[in-house]
N, C-alpha and C positions, 0 to 999 in steps of 0.2 A: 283055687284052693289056697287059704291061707297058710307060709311058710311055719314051720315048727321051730320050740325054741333049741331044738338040737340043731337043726340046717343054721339058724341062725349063729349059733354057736361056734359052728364049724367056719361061717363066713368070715367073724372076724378075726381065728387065729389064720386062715390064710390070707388075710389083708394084713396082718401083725408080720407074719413072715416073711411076705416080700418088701416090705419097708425096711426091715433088718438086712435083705441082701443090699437093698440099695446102697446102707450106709456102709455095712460094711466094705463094698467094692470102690466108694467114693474114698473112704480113707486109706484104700488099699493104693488108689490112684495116685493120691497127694503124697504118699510116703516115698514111693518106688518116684515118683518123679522129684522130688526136694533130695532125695538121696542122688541122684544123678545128675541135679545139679552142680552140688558139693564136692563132688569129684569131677567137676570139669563140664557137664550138660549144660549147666547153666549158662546165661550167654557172657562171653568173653567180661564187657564192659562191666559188671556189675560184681567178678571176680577182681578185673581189674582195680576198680575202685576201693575194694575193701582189703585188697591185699596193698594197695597206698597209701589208706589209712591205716593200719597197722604198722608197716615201716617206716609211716612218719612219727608214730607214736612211738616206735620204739629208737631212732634213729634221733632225732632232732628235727632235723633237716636234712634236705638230699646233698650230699656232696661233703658231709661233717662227718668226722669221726666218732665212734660211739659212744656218750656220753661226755664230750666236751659240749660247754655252753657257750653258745655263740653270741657274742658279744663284738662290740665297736670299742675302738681305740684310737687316740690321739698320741703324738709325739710333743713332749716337753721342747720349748726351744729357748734360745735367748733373745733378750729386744730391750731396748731402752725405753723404759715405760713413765710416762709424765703420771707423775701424782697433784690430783686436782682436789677442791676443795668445791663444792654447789652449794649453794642456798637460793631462796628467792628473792629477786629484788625488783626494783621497782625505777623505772626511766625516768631521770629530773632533770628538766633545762640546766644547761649549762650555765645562763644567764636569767631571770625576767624580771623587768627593766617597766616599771608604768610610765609611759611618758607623761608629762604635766608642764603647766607653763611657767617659765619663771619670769613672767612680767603679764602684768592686766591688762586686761583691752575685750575688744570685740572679735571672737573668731568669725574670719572672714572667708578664708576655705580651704579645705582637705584635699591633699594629693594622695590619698591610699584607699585601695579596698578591703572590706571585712577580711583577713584570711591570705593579706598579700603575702609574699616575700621579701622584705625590704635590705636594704645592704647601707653597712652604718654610714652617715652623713647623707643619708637621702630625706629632702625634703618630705615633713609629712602634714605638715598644716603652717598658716599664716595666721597670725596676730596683726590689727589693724597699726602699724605704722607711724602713723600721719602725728599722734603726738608726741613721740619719742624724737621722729625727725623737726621736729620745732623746736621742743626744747635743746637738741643738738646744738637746730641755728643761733638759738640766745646765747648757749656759751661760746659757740665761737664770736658774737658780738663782743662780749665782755672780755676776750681773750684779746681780741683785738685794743681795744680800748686800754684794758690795765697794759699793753704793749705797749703802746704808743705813753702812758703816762710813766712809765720805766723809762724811758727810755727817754725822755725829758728829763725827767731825776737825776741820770746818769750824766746827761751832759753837764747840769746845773752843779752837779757836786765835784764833777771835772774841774769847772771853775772856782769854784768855795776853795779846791786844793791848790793852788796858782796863788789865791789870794793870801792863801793863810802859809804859802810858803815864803811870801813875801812881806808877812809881817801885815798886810792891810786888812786882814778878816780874823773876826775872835774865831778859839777855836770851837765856843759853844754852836755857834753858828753853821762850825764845819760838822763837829758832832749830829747833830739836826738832819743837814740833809741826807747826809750817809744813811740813816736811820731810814729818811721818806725814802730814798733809792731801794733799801733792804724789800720796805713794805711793798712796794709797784713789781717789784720782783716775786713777791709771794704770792702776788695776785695771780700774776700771768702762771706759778704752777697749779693756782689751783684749781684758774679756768681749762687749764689745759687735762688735768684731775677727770674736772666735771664731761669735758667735751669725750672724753675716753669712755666713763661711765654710760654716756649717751649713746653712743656707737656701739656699746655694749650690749644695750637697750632691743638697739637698731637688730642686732644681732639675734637677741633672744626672741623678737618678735616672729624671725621665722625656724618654727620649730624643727629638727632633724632629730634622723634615729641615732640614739647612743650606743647603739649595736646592731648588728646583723643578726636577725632572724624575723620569723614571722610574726606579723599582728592579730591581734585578734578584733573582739565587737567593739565600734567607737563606742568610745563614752559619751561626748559631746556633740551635737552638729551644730554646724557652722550657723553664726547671726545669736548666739549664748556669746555673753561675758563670761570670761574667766579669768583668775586669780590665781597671782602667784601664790596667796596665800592659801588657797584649798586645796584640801588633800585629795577631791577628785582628779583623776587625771582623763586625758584625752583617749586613750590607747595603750595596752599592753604587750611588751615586744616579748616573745620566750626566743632564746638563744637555743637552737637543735643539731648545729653542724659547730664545733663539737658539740656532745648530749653527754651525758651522765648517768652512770647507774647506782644506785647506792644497794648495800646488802648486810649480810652481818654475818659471822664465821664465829663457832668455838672460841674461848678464852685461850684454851690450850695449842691452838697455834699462834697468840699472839709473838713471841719471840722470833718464831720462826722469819714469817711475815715483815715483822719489824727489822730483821737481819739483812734481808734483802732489800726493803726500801733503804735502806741506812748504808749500803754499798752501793747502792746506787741502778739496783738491774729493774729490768724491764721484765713484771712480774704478766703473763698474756695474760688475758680477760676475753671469755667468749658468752655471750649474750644468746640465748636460744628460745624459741615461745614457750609458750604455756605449754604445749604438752610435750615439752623437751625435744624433740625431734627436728628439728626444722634448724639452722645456724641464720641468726641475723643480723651480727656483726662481730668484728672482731676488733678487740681494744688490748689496753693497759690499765693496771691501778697507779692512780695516781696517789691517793690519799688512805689515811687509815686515822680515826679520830681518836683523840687524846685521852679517853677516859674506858670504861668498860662498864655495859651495863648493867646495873646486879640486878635486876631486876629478871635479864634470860641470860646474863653468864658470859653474854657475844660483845664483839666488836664491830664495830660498824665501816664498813670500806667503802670509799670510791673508785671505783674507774671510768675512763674515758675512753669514747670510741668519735669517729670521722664523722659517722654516719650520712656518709655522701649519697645515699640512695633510698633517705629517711624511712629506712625501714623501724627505726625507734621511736617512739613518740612519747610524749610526756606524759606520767601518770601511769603508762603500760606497766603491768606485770611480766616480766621474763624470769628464766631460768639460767642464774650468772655459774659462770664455771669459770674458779682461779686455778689456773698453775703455780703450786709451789715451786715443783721441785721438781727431778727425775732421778727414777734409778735405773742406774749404767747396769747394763750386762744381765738382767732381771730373767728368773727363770718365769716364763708363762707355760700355763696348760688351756687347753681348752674349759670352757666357763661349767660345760655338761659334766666333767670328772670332778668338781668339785661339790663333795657331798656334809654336810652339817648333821653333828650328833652330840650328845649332854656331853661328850669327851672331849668335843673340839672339832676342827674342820678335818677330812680324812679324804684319802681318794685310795683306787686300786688299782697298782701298777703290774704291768704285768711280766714273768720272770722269764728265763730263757727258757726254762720249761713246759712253758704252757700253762702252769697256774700263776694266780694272782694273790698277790699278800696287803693286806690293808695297813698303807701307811698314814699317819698324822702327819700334818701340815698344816703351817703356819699362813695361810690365805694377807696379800699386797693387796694393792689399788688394781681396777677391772685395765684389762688393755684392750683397746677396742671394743666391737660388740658381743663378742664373743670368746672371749681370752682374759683371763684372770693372773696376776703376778701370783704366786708363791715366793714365802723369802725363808722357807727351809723344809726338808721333807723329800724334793723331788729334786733331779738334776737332770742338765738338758739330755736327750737322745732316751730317757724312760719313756716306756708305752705308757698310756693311762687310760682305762676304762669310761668311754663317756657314756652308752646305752648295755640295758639290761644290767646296771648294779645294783637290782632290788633281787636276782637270783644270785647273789654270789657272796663267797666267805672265805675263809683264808683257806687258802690250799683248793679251790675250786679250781679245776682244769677248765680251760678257754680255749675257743678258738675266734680269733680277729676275723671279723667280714665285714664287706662294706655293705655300705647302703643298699648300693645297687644289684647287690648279689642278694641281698635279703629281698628284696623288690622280686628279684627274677623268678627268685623261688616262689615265694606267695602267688606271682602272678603264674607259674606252671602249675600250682597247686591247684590254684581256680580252676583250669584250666581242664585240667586230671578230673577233676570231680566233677566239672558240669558235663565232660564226655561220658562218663560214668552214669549218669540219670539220663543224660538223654538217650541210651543204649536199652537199659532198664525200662524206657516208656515204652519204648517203639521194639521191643523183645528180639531187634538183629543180632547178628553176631557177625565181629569184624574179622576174626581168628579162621584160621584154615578150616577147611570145609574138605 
């Protein structure tokens, strides 16, 4: 028998009705249980957690007073701080020196290699000899000869004077030989002249270094003529122990600069690489040039360094840093408390009551890596705010913490809250039972 549409009627308000006790005894569940947690049912950890978060939020941090901001401080102190001058400069031989011959001939052979080290008066090539020592032996022939005819002169006019003191010799006569005697005389200086010239020869034919330092690419190999006359030369020496830096500084220190060279002190010079970090030697300025460029407003300086351990080499780029000067008794702060604004340099010091008032300062030369002169504003034994001065304003209450209490915290924070989820995953409770 097919159902009627009354039975049917009747089937789905009692399928309607029990769907509605369902939900409503499901929402009845979630309520009575979320309310017993809130009052403490719930498990320990995930109270815990939220009641951490909340006193951090309203606390700061654990262990601060209520509404002070915790910030970092440095102590102003005093130090003698060298005021220096940088720019870039550039490592120039001290010396370079092309070696060349000063007499022609046949190069016959070379005592060095590409890239040696050589030390001044060291053999570095030979010029063939053999006719500088010839022509030597001709003048000392002729030396000998116009000798020997002097020296006849001399006795013959010995006797001319004998003669003519005795009335038996004109005196034109005596005039005469005196005369041939003068000439046999001027002979022998001038073979003597010649034979010195020759020697000299001798001399130039073996070539040495006119300085200490290293050579570079020959120019010439051996079994080439060359000439005094050519402006090629054999070898190039550069001079590097001492080395040279040259650089350029502001106009506006030239007096300064010129004070000190002109009394005569020992202005230091420290040489550092390219990307400033590194120290790779330490010198002096020796020099400081005559003129100023207008063309960048600087002047151009020298200094000298040892460079015993060739850490310099010619043509390098460095990073020169001059000392001028120092200032005695200099207030420094830490480099962090000093803060720049359209008004000028400021930092915040902090008072003996726990807030901080924002003073103007006059920012020195840096001291060390980390420490900054001031030359008015702060005095030594001020606190100065070096972290968290982007929360702060005059009359802000503070409280000083170190690093490592800030560290501590953070890391019990962590600490606190991942106990707190993993309590909430695993639904235990740590709390009395």
């Amino acid at each position: 028998m097919l159902p009627t549409a009354t039975s049917r009627s009747k089937s789905r308000k009692t399928l309607w009705f029990i769907l509605a006790v369902i939900v409503l005894a499901f929402v009845a569940w979630f309520f009575i249980f979320h309310k017993s947690a809130s009052k403490g049912g719930a498990p320990e950890g995930n109270a815990h957690h939220r009641g951490g978060m909340r006193g951090g939020m309203r606390g700061g941090m654990p262990g601060m007073g209520g509404g002070a901001t915790p910030v970092q401080a440095g102590v102003a102190s005093q130090a003698n701080v060298p005021v220096y001058l940088r720019a870039l400069g550039t490592v120039v031989p001290n010396a370079s020196v092309t070696v060349t011959s000063q007499v022609s001939g046949q190069l016959m052979k070379v005592y060095f290699t590409e890239g040696q080290k050589v030390e001044e008066g060291q053999l570095l090539a030979q010029i063939d000899p053999r006719s500088y020592q010839a022509t030597l032996e001709q003048y000392q022939g002729d030396l000998a000869q116009n000798q020997a005819l002097a020296k006849s002169a001399e006795l013959t006019l010995a006797r001319y004077r004998k003669l003519y003191a005795q009335d038996s010799l004109a005196r034109q006569d005596l005039e005469t030989q005196e005369a041939t005697a003068g000439q046999y005389n001027g002979a022998v200086k001038a073979d003597l002249a010649q034979i010195n010239a020759a020697k000299l020869n001798l001399v130039y034919a073996r070539i040495t270094a006119p300085v200490s330092g290293r050579v570079g690419l020959r120019l010439v190999d051996p079994g080439n003529i060359v000439s005094s006359s050519s402006t090629t030369g054999i070898v190039t020496i550069t001079q590097t122990q001492p080395i040279a830096v040259t650089f350029s500084v502001p106009q506006s220190n030239l007096q300064t600069i010129m004070k000190a060279l002109h009394n005569g002190q020992n202005l230091p010079t420290t040489a550092f690489d390219q990307d400033g970090s590194k120290v790779l030697a330490q010198g002096k300025l020796q020099f400081m040039s005559n003129q100023i460029d207008t063309t960048t407003g600087s002047v151009e300086l020298k200094a000298i360094f040892d460079n015993k351990d060739d850490a310099l080499y010619p043509n390098q780029f460095v990073n020169a840093r001059l000392q001028i000067g120092t200032l005695e008794n200099a207030t420094v702060i830490p480099s962090a408390a000093l803060q720049l604004s359209s008004d000028g340099d400021f930092v915040y010091v902090v008072k003996q009551d726990g807030t901080v008032v924002r003073q103007a300062v006059k920012a020195g030369p840096n001291y060390g890596d980390d420490q900054i002169a001031v030359l008015s504003g702060v005095t030594p034994g001020q606190q100065v705010v070096t972290t968290g001065i982007d929360r702060l304003n005059d009359g802000t209450k503070v409280q000083v913490v170190s690093a490592d209490s800030i560290a501590a915290a953070a890391a019990g924070t962590k600490k606190t809250d991942k106990t707190g989820v993993d309590k909430a995953t695993t639904g235990k409770d740590s709390g009395p039972k």
